[in-house]
Every structure is written in C-alpha cells, then in structure tokens.
C-alpha positions, 0 to 999 in steps of 0.5 A: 481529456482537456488539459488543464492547471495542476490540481490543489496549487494552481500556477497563473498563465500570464496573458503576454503577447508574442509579439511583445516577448523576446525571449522565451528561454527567459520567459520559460526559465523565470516561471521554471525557477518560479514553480510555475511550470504550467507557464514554463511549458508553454514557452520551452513548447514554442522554442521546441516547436521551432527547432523540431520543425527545423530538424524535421527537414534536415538530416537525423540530428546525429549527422547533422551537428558535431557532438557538443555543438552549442545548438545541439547543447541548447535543444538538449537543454529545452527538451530536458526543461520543457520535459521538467515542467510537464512532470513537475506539473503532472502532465506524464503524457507529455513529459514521456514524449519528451524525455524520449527525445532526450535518451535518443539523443543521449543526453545521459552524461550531461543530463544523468537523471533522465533516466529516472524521471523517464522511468516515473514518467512511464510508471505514472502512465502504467507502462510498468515494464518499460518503467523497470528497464530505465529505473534499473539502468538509472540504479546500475550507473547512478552514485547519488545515494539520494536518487539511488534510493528514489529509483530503488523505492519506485522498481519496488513499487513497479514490482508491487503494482504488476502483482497488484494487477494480477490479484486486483481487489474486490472493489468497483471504483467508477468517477462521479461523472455528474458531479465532476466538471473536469476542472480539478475536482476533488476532496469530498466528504459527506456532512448530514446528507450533504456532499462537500468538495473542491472544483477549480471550474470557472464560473460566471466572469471568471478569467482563471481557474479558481479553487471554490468549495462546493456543495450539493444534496445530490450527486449533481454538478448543476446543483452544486453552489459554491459558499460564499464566505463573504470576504475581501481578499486583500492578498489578490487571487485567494484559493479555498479548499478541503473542507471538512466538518464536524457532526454538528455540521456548523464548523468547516476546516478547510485551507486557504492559499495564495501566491506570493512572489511565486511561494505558495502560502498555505493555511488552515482556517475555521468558517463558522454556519451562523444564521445559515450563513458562513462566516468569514475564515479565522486562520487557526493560531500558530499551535497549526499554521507555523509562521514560514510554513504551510499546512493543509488538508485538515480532518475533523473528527466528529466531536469536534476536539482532534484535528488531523492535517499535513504541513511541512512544519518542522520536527517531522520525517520530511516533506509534508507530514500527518500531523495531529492537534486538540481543539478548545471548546472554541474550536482553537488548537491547544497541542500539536504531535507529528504521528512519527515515522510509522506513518510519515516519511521522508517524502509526503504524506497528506490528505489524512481522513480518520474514522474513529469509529474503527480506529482507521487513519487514512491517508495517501503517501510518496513514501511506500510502496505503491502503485505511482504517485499518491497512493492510499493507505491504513493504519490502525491505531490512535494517539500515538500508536500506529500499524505499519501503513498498508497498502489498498490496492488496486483498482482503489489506487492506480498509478497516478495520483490517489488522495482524499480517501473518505468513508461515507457515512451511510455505507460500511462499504463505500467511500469516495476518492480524488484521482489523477487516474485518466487525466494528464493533470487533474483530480476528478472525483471517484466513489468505490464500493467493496464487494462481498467475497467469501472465504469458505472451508471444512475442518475435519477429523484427520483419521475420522474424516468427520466434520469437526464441530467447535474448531476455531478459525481465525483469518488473518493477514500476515502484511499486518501480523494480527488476527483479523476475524475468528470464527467457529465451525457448525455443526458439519465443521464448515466455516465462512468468511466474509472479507472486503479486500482480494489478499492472496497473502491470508492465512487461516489458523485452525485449533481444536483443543487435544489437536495440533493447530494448523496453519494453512493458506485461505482458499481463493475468496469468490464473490458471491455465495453461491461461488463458494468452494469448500476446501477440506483441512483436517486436524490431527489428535494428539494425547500428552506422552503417547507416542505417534508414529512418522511415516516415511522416515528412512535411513540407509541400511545399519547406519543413521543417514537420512534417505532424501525422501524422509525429508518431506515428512520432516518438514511437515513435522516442521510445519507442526512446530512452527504452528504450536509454537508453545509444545514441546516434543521427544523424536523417538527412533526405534529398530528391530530385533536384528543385532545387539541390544547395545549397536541397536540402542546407539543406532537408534540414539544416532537416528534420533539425533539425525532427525532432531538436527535437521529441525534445529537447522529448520529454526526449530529450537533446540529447548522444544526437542529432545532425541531418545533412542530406544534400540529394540527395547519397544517392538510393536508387532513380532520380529519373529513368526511363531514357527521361529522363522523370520517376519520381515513385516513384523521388523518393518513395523518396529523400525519407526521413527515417533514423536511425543508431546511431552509438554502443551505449552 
C-alpha cells in the first residue's frame, strides 16, 4: 500500500532542496525533536542510504571497524533514529527492517530499548512469537521499572492475541473499499441515513494531505462531499475531524487541530446546520477544551445533553483519557468527569462511542490487554459506574491500530471500525457484521435420563462475572442460545428446584442452526435430611486412609458445593458388622473427618460441613445370610460413605 502521513495528527514535509541542505543529521534531528517524524525519516533514510551503500562494498561491519569507532558510532545512531521515526509514525514495516540492523550489530548497551521496540514493532505486524523472544530478552535485562512494565504488558498481550487467533470470533470484518481512498480514512458514523467520516485525500489544488469531514448517502467515495464550514483559517493549515451528531442531525462535535511550532493544538468545536447550511465552529467553553491541553474525539448522545471525549487534561490516570460532560440547552458544557481508573489507564484511551440504548461504553486503549496498538473495548454501565473493560477480539481488533468503533443505527449486528490493519501507516474504513451462533443443549434426569422440562439456564461469562442470558428448557428439556462473540470461557449454570445446581462449560457455539449439537447434562435430585450414598469412596482396610481413587469422586462432590454455594452438608461414614460397636463407631468418625478434611483443603468452608461417624449402627442390607454364614456382599453395601443436605440455603 502507498505509504502515506500518519492518521489523525499529520506532520508537514517541507519542500527543501537537496542541493541547498547541508546537513541531514540537522535537518533530521530538527523534525525528530520536533514530532515530525515523517520528516525525520526521510533525512536519516538519505544518511543511511549512503552509508549501507558504502558498506555494501566493503567487508562485514564487525571487520571493518574497531569497536566504538566514531563511524560505527555514528551509523549506530542513524539506524537507531531513523528506526524511531517509522514506528513513532506507525510505519512498523519499516522500522522492523531497521531495528534488526540495530540487534545485529549489537547496539544493546548503547542503545538498551531496542529490544523492546524491536518487539512492538514485530507484534504491530503479527509476528507474534518473534515478539515474545525480544520482549522477554528486554524484561530479563531491563532495570527500568517503567519499560519493564511496557514490555510485561505487551508479552501479556502477544500471549492473548495467539489464543485469540486460535478461537477467533464469529464476526466478518471486511474494508469499505468504495468509500476508502487510502489516504487516512477513518471515524464514521451514521446520522439519518447519512454516512459521516474523516479523509486526509487531497482534492482539487491541494499540495498536503489535509483532514476534511466527508459525508455521503451511500457507500460511495465519489459521492462523498467534504462540508464546507465556511471560515477563514487565521492560524494556517487547520485540520477538521471525528464528527459526531445528535438525532436531530443539526449539531456536529467534531475536533479541530493545527500545528504550532511543532505542538499539536487540539480542540472540540460545535458547527451548527442552519438553513442547510453548516456554520462556522464555536470552540467549546474550557469545562471541555482546558487551556494548555488538547481534547478530541468527542461523541454525542442522541439527546444532545452527554458529551463523551479523550484529552489529556489534567486529573485523569495519564495520557489521553475518556472523559465525560453535560450539555446546556445550547449545547455548551456544564460539568465535566474523568470515568476513572476502571476505564482509563496510565497510557491512552480515546475515541469513545456510547450506545445508551445497551448502556455499552466503547472505546480503543494502550493500556490492556490486546491484540497491538489500539484495540477496542466495552464496558457496561453509566454515570459513574463501570465494568472492568473487555476485550472484542479478534478479527474485530488486529494487531495494528483499532479505533472509531460505532454501531449502525439500523443493524443490532453491524458496526463500523477505523483500522491500521493492512497499512504502514494509515486508517482505512472497515464495517463487521456478527454472526449467528448457537448454544444448544439437553438437561436431563440423572436417574430417570428424561428431559427435564422448567430448568433453568443461564449463560454466562466469567471475564465479566454476570449472567448474561437465561433461558427455560421445553418440554423434551432442550435449550438454545443465540450469542454474537466466539468465547471459550462461557459457562452454563443449570437449577432445577429439589436438584443440585450444575456448573458446566458451554458447548462449542456453531454457526447456524442446523450445525447444532445437543450435549446432555443431567441433574441430580436431592430431598433436605435423606442421605445419598457416594460411590467410590475407599479407604485401606481397618484404618481411615484414603485410597487415590476416592479422590475423584471427592471432587466431584467439591464440584457440587462450589455450585450451591448456600447448602449445607453432613459426610456420613458408615462400616459393617465386623468388630466392636465402639472401634466401628471411631473408625467411621475417623473416615468421616478424612473426607471432610479433604474439601476444607479444596475451599470448602468448614461452616457448610459437619463429619458423623456412625459405626454399624445403620446397615442397609444384612452382614449376614440367614443360614448364619457370612454375606460379604451384604458388608460391602454397609461400608459406604453418604452425604446429607441438612440446609438448602
């Protein structure tokens, strides 16, 4: 793909000769110390140009120069810069071509964080395993606590992106290819059948790339008409982007930036539709746009009245965070709230999109776990009250930048997204569309093996610790469920009341119904102070040692107290008619504690379970024949272990 300026923030290349430049290293250091690293790259690229030439034609650098010579100190340090400016300008491609010059020749103690750029480089163009060998080499050496963390967080997150690709979800994400121009496109949203978005193309005269806010009634780039705002821009070259609008369609929030001695000036402004026409943006009051600081991003709810956007404006977690504001009736802010460290990090979060409707905050962060770059993420709640951020996955984030998630307005199940992902640099425009998948199953009678009619079933996923869907099963005990994300982690809680709840995990979801497959759990009955009996349980002969394959059976029983937590239990131990009423009774007592001990060191808590030996007290069948001879099988009934359910909760 042609290599383009970075998305969002884009640098000016300045039109200098090469005949009147001489110094590049000047030239390059300038735009580096200057953010403008587009610029930086292409005057380290011509020093570094020369000197690979140069060495192409002599022996391998390792013979040719002594150790810590001031040339081999000077290309160390162009390769290392020039590497710098592509990844600080999102161009991994190139910056990992660069950075493994830089390990080659072994610029580790002058240079220690190559490593772990090298790394981020390699997971931003999914060579995942690659990634791992040089953040761990990194994490091993490194004593800077703050890079130590970077490198720790990015190993988590090569981990997480290769189990993501293993159980990718059930959802085709696919670019806009007739409304992208491969130009840094990005940030739609639908607004009365219309679609809104940012483009950096150039059009008619222009000599840079210039972000415009587009809009089109189709899907179409030659349809799209940039709005015309009609203003004068005093302070030179002014950028216009992120739009978004209200129901009524005739307030657009949208950010406005420009470049001043190399700082980035950002803020949100309010253009208003009068008579069809859009009129001049008014900068938002400073309850938003805080003097000294930069804010963007901004998303509207559809009434008009909340205002969610990122700024790195002081009294957040650090970096750019998501933060929130009410509106007067004129569409000014009156409060404003940083959502707090469930949501923000210390790194950034931006481009937050709320569908009040679900109570769904969206938003793409550096600061969890996830796939590289941005990644998008939910959390449920409102005003103050938030769930732990979950991550969508893949293919909906890549390991690339992911941002400007939104829902269309139409389809439950599609959204659009702006994505680095096959680029070297620049947003394009995607759209995903969640599958249909299913998760299907019987319950049954334990004993009976008869569907079980009335159960009910709750799905559930244990990253967010709530149920999320119930149902009940029919009349032949079957239930469905129909889910958007691909989760290997659901869990299915099934109660039947006068049975024990069961926990189990949910079958593999399969698109379509007729891929459906029809597990079988079965429930097991239970009545309040009638014993069951535990088969399985076995101890070494006249003493309360537990066999290893009792231990099984035990934890199944485990199983059953962790899944009702609020019963509580008497183990019961009973033996046969061989011995003394007295050495039965403190035997069994003795194996009753064995089994009671061993779910106290499962979790269990002691208050749920009390030990009762019962010696022979309590035959089942006869120890005995009537012809007074021995019954062995008759003794092997009566040594059992039971449980009882004294209490239901």
């Amino acid at each position: 793909m042609k290599k383009l300026l970075p998305y969002f923030l884009l640098s000016f290349f300045p039109a200098i000769s090469f005949g009147q430049a001489k110094n590049y290293k000047a030239l390059a250091d300038t735009a580096f110390n200057r953010h403008e690293y587009y610029t930086a790259a292409f005057y380290y690229k011509h020093i570094a140009d020369g000197t690979t030439i140069e060495s192409k034609n002599s022996v391998p650098l390792a013979a040719s120069r002594k150790s810590g010579s001031k040339k081999e100190t000077t290309n160390q340090y162009i390769i290392y810069q020039l590497a710098e400016s592509y990844r600080l300008y999102k161009d991994y491609t190139d910056a990992t071509i660069w950075y493994t010059k830089m390990s080659n020749e072994g610029s580790a103690e002058k240079y220690p964080l190559t490593p772990l750029w090298y790394g981020i480089c390699l997971q931003a163009n999914g060579k995942y395993d690659e990634a791992l060998v040089q953040l761990k080499q990194f994490a091993e050496r490194n004593q800077d606590p703050k890079y130590t963390a970077l490198a720790n967080k990015e190993i988590a997150s090569c981990g997480y992106a290769l189990k993501q690709l293993e159980h990718p979800r059930a959802v085709d994400v696919s670019p806009l290819v007739f409304l992208n121009k491969d130009q840094g496109d990005y940030a739609l949203t639908v607004n009365l059948g219309r679609y809104w978005f940012t483009s950096s193309r150039m059009v008619d005269k222009d000599k840079f790339f210039t972000n415009r806010i587009y809009s089109s009634a189709i899907l179409d780039s030659t349809k799209a008409l940039a709005t015309n705002f009609n203003v004068f821009d005093k302070e030179g070259q002014i950028e216009y982007a992120t739009p978004s609008l209200d129901a009524t369609g005739t307030k657009m929030y949208l950010t406005r930036w420009y470049k001043k001695n190399g700082k980035t000036v950002s803020a949100i402004y309010l253009s208003q539709l009068v008579s069809s026409v859009w009129q001049q943006p008014v900068r938002l009051n400073s309850t938003v746009n805080a003097e000294g600081y930069n804010s963007k991003h901004p998303h509207i709810s559809p009434d008009g009245r909340r205002l969610f956007f990122s700024s790195d404006r002081p009294g957040g977690e650090g970096g750019d965070d998501i933060w929130e504001s009410t509106l007067d009736d004129s569409g000014q802010p009156k409060t404003v709230s940083n959502l707090g460290n469930t949501v923000n990090t210390p790194y950034d979060e931006q481009s937050p999109y709320y569908d009040e409707a679900d109570k769904v905050l969206f938003f793409s962060s550096t600061g969890f776990t996830g796939m590289g770059g941005f990644d998008v993420y939910r959390s449920d709640g409102d005003f103050g009250h938030w769930a732990a951020p979950v991550n969508l996955g893949y293919p909906v984030n890549s390991s690339k930048d992911d941002l400007y998630y939104s829902l269309d307005p139409t389809n439950a199940n599609k959204f659009y997204l702006s994505s680095a992902r096959g680029s070297d640099c620049c947003l394009s425009l995607f759209t995903g569309q969640y599958k249909f998948l299913y998760i299907s199953g019987r319950v049954i009678d334990c004993h009976t093996n008869s569907g079980m009619v009335g159960a009910r079933v709750i799905l559930k996923d244990p990253n967010v610790k709530m149920g999320l869907v119930a149902k009940i099963t029919d009349d032949k005990g079957d239930y469905v469920f129909q889910v958007k994300e691909k989760l290997p982690s659901y869990k299915l809680e099934i109660s039947q009341k006068g049975y024990f709840t069961k926990v189990v995990p949910a079958p593999i979801v399969k698109p379509g119904i007729d891929t459906l497959i029809n597990p079988e759990t079965c429930l097991q009955n239970y009545k309040v102070n009638v014993p069951i009996i535990i088969e399985n349980i076995y101890f070494d002969f006249g003493n309360a040692h537990l066999r290893a394959e009792s231990y099984n059976t035990l934890d199944k029983l485990v199983a059953i107290m962790n899944d009702n937590p609020k019963i509580k239990i008497e183990l019961g131990s009973h033996t046969d008619g061989i011995g003394s009423d007295a050495g039965n009774l403190k035997l069994s007592q003795a194996r009753a504690e064995t089994c009671v001990d061993y779910l106290l060191l499962q979790g269990i808590k002691s208050s749920r379970i009390k030990a009762k030996g019962y010696g022979k007290r309590m035959p089942i069948a006869p120890n005995k024949l009537p012809n007074g001879k021995d019954n062995p099988a008759g003794r092997q009934l009566n040594r059992r272990t039971t449980f009882t359910v004294k209490s239901a909760g």
